[in-house]
mmCIF file as Biopython writes it, N, C-alpha, C and O atoms, coordinates in Angstrom:
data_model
#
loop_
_atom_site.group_PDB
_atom_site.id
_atom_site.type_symbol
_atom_site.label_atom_id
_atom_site.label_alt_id
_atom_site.label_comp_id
_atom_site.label_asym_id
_atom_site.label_entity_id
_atom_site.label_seq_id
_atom_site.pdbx_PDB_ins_code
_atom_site.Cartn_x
_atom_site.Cartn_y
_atom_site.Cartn_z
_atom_site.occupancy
_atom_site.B_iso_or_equiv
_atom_site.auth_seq_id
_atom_site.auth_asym_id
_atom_site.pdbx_PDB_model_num
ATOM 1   N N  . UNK A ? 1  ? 161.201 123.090 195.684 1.0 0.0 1  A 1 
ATOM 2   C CA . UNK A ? 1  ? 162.468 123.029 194.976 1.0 0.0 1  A 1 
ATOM 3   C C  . UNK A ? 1  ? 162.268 122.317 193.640 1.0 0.0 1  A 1 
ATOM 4   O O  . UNK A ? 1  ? 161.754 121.202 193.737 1.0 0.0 1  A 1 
ATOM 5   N N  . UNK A ? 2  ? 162.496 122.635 192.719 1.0 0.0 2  A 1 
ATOM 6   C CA . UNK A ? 2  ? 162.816 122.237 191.394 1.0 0.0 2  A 1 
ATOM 7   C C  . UNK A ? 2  ? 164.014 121.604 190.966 1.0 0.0 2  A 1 
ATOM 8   O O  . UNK A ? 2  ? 165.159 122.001 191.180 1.0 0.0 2  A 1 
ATOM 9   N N  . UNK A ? 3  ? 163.593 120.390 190.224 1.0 0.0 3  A 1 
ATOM 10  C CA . UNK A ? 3  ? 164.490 119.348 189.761 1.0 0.0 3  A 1 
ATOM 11  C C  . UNK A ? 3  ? 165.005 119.751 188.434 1.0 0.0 3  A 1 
ATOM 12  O O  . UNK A ? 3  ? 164.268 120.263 187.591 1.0 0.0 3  A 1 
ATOM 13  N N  . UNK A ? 4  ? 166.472 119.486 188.207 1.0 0.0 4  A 1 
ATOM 14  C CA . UNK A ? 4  ? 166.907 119.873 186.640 1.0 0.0 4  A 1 
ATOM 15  C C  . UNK A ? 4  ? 167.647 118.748 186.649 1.0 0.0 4  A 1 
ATOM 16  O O  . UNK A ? 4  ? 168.619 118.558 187.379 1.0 0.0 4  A 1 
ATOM 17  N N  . UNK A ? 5  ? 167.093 117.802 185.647 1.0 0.0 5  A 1 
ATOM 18  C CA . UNK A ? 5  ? 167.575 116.680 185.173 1.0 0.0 5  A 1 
ATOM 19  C C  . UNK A ? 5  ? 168.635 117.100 183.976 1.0 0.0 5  A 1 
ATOM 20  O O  . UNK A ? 5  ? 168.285 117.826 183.045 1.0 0.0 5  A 1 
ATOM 21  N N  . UNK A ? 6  ? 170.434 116.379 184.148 1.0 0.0 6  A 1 
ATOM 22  C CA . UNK A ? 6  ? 171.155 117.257 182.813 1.0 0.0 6  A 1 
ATOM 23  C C  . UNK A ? 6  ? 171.623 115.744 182.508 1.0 0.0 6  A 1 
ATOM 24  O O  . UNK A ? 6  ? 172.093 114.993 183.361 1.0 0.0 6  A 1 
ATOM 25  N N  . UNK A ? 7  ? 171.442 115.460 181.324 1.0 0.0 7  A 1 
ATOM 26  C CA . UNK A ? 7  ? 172.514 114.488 180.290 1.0 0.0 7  A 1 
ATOM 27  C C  . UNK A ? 7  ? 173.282 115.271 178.907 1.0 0.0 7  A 1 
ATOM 28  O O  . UNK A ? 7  ? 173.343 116.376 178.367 1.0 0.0 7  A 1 
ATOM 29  N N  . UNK A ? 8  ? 173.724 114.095 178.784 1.0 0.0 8  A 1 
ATOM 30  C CA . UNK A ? 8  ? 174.458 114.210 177.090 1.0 0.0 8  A 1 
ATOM 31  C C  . UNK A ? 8  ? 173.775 114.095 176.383 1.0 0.0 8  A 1 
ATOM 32  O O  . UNK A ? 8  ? 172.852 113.293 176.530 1.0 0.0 8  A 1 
ATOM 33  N N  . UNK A ? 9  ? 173.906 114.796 175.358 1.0 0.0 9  A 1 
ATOM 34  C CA . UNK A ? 9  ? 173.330 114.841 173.950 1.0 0.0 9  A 1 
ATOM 35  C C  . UNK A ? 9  ? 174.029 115.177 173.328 1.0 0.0 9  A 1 
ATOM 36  O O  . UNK A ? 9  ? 174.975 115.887 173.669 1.0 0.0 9  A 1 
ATOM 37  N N  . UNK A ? 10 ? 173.775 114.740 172.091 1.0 0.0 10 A 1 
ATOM 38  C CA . UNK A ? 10 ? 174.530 115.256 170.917 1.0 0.0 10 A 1 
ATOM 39  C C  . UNK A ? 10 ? 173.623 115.944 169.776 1.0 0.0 10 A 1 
ATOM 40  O O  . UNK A ? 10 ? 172.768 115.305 169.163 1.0 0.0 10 A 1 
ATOM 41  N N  . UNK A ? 11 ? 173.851 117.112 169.582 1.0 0.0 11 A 1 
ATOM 42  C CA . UNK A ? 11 ? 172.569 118.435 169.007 1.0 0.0 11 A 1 
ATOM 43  C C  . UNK A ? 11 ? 173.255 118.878 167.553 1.0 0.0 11 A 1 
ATOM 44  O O  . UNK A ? 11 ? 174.201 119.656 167.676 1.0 0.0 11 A 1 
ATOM 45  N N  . UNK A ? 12 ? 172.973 118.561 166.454 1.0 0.0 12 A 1 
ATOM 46  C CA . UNK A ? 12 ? 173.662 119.047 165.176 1.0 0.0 12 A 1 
ATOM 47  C C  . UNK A ? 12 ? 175.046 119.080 165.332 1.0 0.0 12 A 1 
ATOM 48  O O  . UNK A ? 12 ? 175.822 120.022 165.173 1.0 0.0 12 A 1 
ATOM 49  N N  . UNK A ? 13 ? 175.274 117.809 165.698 1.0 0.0 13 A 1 
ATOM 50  C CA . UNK A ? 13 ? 176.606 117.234 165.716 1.0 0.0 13 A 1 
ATOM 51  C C  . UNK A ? 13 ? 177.333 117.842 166.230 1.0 0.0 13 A 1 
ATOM 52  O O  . UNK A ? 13 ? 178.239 118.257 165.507 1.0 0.0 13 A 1 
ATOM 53  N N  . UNK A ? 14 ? 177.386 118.277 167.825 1.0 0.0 14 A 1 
ATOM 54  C CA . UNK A ? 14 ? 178.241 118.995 168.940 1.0 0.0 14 A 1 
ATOM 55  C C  . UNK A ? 14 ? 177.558 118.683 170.080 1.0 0.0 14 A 1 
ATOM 56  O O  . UNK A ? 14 ? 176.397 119.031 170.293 1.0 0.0 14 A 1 
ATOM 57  N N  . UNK A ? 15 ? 178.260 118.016 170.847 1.0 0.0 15 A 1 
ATOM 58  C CA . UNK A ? 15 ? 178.293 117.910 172.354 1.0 0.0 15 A 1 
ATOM 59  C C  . UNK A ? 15 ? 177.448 119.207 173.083 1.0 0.0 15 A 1 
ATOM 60  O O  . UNK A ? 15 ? 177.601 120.428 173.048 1.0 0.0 15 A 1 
ATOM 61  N N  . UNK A ? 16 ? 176.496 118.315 173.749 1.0 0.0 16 A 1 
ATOM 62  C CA . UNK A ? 16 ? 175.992 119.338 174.730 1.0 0.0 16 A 1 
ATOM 63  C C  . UNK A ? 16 ? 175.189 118.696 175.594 1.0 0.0 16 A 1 
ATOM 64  O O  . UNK A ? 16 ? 175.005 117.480 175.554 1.0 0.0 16 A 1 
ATOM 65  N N  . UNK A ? 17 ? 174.546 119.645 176.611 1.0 0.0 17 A 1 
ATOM 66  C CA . UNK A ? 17 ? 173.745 119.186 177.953 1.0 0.0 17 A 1 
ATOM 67  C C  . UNK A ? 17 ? 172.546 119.342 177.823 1.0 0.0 17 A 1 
ATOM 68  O O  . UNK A ? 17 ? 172.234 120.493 178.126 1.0 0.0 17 A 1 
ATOM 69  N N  . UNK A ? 18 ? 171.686 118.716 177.506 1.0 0.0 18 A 1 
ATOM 70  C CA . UNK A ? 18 ? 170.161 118.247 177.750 1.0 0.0 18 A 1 
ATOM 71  C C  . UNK A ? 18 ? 169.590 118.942 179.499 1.0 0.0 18 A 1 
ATOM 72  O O  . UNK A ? 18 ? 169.799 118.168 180.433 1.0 0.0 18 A 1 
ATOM 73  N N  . UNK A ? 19 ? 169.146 119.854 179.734 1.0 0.0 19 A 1 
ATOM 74  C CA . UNK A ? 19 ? 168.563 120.524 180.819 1.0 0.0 19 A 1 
ATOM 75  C C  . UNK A ? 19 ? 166.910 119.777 180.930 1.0 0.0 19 A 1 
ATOM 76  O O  . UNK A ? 19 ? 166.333 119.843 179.845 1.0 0.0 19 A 1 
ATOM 77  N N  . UNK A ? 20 ? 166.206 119.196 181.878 1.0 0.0 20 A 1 
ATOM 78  C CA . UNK A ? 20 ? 164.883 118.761 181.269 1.0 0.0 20 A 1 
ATOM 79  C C  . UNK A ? 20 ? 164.306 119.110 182.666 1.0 0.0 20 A 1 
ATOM 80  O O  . UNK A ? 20 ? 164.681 118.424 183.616 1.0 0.0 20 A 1 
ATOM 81  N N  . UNK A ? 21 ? 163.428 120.116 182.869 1.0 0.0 21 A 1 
ATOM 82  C CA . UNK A ? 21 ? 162.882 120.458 184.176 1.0 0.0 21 A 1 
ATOM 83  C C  . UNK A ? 21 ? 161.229 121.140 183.799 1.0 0.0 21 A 1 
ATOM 84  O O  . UNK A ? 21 ? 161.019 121.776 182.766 1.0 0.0 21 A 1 
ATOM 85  N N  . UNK A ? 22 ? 160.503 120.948 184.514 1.0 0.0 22 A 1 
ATOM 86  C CA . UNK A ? 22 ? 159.125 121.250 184.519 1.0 0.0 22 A 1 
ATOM 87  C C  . UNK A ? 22 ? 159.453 123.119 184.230 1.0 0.0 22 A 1 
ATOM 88  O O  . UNK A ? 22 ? 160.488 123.774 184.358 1.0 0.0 22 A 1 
ATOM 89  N N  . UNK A ? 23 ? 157.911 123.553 183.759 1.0 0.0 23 A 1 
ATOM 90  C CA . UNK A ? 23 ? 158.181 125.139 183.509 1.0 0.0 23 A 1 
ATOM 91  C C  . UNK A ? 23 ? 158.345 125.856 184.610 1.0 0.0 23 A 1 
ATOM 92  O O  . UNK A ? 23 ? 157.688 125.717 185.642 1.0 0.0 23 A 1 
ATOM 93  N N  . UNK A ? 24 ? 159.613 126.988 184.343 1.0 0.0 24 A 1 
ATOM 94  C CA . UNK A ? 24 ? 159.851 127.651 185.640 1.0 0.0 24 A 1 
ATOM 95  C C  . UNK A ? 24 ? 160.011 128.859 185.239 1.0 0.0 24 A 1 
ATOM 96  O O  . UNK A ? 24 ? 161.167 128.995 184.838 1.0 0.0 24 A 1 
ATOM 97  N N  . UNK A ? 25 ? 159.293 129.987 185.136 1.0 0.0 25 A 1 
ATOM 98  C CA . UNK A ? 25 ? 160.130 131.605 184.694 1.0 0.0 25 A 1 
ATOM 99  C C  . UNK A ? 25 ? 161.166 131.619 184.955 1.0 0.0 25 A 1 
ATOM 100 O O  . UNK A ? 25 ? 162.113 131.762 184.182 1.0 0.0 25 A 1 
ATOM 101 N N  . UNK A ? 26 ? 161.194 131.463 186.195 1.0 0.0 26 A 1 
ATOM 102 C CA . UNK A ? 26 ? 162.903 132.410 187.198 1.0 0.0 26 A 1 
ATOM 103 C C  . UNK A ? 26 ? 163.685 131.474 186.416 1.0 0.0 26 A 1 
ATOM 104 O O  . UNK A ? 26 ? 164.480 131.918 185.587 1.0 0.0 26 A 1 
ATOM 105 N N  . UNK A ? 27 ? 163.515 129.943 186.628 1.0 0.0 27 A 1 
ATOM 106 C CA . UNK A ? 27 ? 164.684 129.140 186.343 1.0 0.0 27 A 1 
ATOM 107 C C  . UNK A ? 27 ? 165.444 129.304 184.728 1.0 0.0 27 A 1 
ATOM 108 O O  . UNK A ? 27 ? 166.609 129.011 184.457 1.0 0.0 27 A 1 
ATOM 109 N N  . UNK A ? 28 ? 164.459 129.829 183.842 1.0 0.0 28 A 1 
ATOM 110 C CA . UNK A ? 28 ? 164.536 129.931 182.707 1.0 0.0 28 A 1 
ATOM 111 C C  . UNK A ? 28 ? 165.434 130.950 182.488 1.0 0.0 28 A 1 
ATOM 112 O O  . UNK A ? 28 ? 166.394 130.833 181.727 1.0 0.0 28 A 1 
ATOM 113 N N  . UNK A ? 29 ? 165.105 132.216 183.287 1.0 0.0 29 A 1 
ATOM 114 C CA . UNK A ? 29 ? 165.672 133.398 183.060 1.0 0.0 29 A 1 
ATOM 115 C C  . UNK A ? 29 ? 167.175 133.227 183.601 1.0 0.0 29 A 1 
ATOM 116 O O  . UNK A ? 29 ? 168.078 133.809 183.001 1.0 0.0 29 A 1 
ATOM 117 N N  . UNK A ? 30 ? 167.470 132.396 184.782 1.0 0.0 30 A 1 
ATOM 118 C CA . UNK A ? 30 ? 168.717 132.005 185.047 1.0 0.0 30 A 1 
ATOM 119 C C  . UNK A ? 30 ? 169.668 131.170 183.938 1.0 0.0 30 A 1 
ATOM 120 O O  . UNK A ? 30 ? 170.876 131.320 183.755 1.0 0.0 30 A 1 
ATOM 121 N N  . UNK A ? 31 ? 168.644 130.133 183.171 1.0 0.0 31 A 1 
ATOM 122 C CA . UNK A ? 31 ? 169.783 129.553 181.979 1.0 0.0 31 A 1 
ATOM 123 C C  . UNK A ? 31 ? 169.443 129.954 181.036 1.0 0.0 31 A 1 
ATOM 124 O O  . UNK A ? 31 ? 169.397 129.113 180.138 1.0 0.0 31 A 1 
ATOM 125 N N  . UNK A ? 32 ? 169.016 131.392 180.654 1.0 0.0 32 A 1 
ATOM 126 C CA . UNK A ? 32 ? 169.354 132.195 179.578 1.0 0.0 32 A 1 
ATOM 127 C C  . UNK A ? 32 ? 170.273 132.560 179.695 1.0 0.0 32 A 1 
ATOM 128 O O  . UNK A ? 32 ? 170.979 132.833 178.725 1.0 0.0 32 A 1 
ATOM 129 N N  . UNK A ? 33 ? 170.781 132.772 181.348 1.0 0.0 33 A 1 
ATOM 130 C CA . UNK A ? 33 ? 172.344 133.760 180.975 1.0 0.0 33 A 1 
ATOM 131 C C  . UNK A ? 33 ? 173.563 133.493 181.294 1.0 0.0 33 A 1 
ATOM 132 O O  . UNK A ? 33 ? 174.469 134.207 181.724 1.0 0.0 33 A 1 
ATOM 133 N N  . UNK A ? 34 ? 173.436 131.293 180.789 1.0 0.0 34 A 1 
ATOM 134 C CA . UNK A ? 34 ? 174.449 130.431 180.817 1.0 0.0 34 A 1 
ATOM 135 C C  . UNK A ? 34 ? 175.146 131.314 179.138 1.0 0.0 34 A 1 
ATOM 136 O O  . UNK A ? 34 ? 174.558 132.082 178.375 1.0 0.0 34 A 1 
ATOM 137 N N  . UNK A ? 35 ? 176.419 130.829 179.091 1.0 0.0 35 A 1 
ATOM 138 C CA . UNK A ? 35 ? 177.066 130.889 178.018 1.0 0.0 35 A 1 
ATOM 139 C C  . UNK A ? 35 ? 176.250 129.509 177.213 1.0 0.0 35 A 1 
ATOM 140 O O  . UNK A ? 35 ? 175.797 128.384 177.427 1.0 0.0 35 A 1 
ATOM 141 N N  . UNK A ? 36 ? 176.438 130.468 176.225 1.0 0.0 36 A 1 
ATOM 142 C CA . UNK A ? 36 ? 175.288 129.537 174.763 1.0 0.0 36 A 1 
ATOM 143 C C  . UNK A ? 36 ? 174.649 128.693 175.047 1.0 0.0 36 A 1 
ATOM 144 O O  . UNK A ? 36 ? 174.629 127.544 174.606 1.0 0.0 36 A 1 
ATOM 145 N N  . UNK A ? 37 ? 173.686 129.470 176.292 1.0 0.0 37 A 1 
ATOM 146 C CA . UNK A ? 37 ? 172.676 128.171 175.991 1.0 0.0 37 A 1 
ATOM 147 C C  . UNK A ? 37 ? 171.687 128.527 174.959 1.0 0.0 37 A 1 
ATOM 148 O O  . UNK A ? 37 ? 171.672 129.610 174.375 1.0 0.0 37 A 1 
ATOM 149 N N  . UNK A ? 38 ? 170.699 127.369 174.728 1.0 0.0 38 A 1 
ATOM 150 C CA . UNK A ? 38 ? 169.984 127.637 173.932 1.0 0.0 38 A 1 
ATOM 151 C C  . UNK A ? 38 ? 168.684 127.025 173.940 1.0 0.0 38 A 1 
ATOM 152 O O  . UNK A ? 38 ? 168.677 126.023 174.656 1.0 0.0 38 A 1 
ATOM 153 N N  . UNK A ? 39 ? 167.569 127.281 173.387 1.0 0.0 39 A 1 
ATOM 154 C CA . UNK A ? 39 ? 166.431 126.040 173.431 1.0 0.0 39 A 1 
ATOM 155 C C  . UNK A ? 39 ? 166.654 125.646 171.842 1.0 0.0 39 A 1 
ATOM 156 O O  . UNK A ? 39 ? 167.151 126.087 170.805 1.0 0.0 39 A 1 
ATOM 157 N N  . UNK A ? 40 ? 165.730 124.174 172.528 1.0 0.0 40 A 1 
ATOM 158 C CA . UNK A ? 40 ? 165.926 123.442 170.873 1.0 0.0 40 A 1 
ATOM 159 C C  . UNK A ? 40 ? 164.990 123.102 170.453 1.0 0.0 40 A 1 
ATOM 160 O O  . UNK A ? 40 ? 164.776 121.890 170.472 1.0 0.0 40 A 1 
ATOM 161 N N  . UNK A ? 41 ? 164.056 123.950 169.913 1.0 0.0 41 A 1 
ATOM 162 C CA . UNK A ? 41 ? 162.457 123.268 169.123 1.0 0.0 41 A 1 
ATOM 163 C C  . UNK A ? 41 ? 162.097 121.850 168.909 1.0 0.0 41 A 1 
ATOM 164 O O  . UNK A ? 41 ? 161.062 121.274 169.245 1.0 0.0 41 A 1 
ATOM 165 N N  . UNK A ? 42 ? 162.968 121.464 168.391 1.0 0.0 42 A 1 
ATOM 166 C CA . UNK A ? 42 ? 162.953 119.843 167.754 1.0 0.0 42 A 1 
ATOM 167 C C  . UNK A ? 42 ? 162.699 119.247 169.037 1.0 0.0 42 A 1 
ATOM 168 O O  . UNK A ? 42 ? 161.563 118.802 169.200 1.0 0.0 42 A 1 
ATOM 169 N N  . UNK A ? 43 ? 163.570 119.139 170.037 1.0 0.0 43 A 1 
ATOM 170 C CA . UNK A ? 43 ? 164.168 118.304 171.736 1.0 0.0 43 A 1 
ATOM 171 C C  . UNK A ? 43 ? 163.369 118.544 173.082 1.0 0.0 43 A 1 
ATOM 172 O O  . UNK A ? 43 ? 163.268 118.075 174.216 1.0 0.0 43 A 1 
ATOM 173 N N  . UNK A ? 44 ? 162.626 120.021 171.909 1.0 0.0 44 A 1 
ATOM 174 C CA . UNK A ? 44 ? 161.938 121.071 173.423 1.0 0.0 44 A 1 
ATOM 175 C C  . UNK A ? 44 ? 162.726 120.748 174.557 1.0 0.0 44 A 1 
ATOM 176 O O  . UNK A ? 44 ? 162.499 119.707 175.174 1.0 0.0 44 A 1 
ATOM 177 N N  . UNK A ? 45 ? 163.623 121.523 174.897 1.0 0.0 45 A 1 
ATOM 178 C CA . UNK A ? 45 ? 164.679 121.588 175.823 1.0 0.0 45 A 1 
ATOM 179 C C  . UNK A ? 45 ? 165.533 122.450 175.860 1.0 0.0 45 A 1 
ATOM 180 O O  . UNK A ? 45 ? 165.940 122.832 174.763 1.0 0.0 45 A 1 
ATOM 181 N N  . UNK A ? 46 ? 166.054 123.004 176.951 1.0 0.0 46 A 1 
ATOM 182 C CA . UNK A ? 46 ? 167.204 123.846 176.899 1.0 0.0 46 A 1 
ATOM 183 C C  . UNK A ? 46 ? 168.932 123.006 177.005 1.0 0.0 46 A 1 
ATOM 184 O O  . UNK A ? 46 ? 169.536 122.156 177.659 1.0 0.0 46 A 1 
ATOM 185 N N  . UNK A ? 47 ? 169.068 123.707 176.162 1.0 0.0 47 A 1 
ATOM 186 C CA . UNK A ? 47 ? 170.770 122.930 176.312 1.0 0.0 47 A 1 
ATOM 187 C C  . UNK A ? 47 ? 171.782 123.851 176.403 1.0 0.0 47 A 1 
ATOM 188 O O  . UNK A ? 47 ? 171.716 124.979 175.916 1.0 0.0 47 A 1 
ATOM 189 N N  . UNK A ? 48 ? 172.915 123.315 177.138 1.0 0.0 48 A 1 
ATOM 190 C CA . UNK A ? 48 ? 174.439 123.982 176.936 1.0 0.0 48 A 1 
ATOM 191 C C  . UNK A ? 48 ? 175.709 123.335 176.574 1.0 0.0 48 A 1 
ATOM 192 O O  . UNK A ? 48 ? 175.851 122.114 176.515 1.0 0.0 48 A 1 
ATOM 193 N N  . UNK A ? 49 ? 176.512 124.095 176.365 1.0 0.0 49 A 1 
ATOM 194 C CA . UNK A ? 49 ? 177.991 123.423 175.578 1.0 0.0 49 A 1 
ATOM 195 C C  . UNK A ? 49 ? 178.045 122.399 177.260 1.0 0.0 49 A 1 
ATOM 196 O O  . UNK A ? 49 ? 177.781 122.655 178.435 1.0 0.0 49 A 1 
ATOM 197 N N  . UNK A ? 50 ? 178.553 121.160 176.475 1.0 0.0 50 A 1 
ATOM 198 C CA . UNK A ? 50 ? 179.422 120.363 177.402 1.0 0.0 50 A 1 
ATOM 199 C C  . UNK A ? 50 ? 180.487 120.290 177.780 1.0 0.0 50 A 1 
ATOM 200 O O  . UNK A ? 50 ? 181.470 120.402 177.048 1.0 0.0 50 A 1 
ATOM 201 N N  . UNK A ? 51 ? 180.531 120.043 179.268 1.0 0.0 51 A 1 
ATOM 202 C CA . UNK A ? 51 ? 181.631 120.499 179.945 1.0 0.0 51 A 1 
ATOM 203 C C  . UNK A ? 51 ? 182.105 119.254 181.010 1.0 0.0 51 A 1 
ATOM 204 O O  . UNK A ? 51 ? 181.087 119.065 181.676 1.0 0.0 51 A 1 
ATOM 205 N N  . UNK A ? 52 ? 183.134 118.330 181.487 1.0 0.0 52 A 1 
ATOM 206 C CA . UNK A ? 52 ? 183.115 117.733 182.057 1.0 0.0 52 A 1 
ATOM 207 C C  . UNK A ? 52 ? 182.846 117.793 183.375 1.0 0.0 52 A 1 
ATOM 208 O O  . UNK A ? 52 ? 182.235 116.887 183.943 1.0 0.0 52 A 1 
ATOM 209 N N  . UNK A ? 53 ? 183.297 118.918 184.015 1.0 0.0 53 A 1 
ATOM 210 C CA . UNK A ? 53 ? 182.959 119.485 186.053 1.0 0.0 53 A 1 
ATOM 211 C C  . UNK A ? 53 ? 181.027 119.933 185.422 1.0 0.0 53 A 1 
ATOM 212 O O  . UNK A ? 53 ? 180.558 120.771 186.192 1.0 0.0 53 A 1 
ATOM 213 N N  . UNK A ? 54 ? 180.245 119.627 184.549 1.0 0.0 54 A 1 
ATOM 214 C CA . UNK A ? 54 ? 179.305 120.269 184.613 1.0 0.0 54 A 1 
ATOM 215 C C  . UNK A ? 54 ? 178.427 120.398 185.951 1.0 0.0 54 A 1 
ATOM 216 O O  . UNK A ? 54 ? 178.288 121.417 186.627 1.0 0.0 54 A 1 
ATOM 217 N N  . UNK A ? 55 ? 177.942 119.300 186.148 1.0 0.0 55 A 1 
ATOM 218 C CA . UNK A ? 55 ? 177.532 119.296 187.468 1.0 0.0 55 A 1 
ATOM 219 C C  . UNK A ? 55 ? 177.569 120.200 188.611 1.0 0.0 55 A 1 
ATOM 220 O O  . UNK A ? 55 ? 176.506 120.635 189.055 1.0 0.0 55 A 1 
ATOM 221 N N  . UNK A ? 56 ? 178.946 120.604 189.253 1.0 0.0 56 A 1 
ATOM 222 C CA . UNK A ? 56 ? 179.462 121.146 190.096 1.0 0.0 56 A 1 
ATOM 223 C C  . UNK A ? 56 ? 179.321 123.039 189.354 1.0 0.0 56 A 1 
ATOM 224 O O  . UNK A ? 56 ? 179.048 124.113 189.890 1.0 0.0 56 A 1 
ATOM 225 N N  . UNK A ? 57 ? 179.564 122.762 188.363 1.0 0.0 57 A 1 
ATOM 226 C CA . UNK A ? 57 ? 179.482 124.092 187.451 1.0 0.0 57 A 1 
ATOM 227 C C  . UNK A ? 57 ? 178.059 124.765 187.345 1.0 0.0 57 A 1 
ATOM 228 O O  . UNK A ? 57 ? 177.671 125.925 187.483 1.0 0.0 57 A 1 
ATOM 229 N N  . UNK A ? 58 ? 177.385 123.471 187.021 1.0 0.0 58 A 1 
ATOM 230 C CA . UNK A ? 58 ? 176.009 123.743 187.155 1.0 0.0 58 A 1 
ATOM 231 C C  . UNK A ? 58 ? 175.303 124.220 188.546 1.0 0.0 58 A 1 
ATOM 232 O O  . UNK A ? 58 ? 174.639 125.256 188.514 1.0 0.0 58 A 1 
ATOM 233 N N  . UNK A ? 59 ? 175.403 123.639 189.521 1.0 0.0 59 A 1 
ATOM 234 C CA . UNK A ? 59 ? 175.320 123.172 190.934 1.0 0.0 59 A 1 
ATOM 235 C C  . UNK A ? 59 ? 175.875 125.529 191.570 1.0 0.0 59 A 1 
ATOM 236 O O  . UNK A ? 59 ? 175.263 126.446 192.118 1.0 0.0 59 A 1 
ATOM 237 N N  . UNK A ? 60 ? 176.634 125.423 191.256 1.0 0.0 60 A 1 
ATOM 238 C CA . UNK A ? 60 ? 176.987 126.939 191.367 1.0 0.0 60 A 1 
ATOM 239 C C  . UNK A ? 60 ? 176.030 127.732 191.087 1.0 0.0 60 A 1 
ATOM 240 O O  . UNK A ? 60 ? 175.404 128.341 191.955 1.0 0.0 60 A 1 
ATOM 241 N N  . UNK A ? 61 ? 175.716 127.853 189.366 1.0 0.0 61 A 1 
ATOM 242 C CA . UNK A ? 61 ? 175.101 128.583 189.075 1.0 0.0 61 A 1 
ATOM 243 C C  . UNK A ? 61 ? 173.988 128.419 189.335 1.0 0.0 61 A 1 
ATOM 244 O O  . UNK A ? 61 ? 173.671 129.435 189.952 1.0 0.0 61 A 1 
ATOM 245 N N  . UNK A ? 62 ? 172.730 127.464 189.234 1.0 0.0 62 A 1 
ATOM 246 C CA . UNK A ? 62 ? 171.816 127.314 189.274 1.0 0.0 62 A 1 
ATOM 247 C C  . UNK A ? 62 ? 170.950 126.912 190.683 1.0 0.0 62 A 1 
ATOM 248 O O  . UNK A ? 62 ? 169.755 127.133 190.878 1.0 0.0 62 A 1 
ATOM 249 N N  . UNK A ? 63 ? 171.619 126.455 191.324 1.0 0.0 63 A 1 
ATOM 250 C CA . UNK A ? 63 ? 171.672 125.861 192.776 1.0 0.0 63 A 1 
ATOM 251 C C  . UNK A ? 63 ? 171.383 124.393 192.578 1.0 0.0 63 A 1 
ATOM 252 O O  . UNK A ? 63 ? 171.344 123.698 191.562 1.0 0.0 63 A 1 
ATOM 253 N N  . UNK A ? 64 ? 171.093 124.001 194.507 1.0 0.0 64 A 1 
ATOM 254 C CA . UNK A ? 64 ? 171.200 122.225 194.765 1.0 0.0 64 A 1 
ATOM 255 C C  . UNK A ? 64 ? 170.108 121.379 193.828 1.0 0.0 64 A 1 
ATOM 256 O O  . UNK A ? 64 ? 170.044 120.154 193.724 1.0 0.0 64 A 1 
ATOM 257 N N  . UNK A ? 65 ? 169.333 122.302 193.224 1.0 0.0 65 A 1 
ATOM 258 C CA . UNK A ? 65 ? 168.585 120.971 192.493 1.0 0.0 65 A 1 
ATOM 259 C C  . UNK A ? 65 ? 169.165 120.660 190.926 1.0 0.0 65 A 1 
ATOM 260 O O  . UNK A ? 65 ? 168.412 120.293 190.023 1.0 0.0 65 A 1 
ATOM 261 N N  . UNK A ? 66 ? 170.148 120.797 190.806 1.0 0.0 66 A 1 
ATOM 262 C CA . UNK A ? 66 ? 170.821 120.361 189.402 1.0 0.0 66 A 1 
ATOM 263 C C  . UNK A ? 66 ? 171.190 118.870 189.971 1.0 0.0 66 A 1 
ATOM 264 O O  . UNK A ? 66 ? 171.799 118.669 191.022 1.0 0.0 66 A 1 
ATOM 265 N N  . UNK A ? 67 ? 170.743 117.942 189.146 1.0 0.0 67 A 1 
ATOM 266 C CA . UNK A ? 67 ? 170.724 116.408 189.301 1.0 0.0 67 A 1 
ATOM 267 C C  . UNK A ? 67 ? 171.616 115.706 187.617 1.0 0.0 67 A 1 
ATOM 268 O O  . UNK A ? 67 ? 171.750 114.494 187.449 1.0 0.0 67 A 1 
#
């Protein structure tokens, strides 16, 4: 099982979620097809718009290892 560590960040001045998990194809291909996510060259990281239920939101889509 794979760990996805999510915080706050703040990315060119807009709120968003810091995703930080070891390399995974599948997992990748799953938060490509979050709404806007994105990777961030600079952060090397994938991020998404912030959302307060993220967790639980996350936890849905991605499954139990969203931390």
């Amino acid at each position: 099982m794979k760990t996805i560590n999510v915080s706050p960040i703040i990315h060119r001045n807009k709120k968003r979620l810091q995703l930080l998990f070891d390399f995974d194809a599948g997992l990748i291909e799953k938060i490509k097809k979050l709404p806007d996510s994105k990777w961030s060259s600079t952060k090397k990281c994938w991020h998404i718009p912030y959302q307060e239920n993220y967790l639980t939101d996350l936890q849905s889509k991605l499954g139990k290892e969203v931390q």
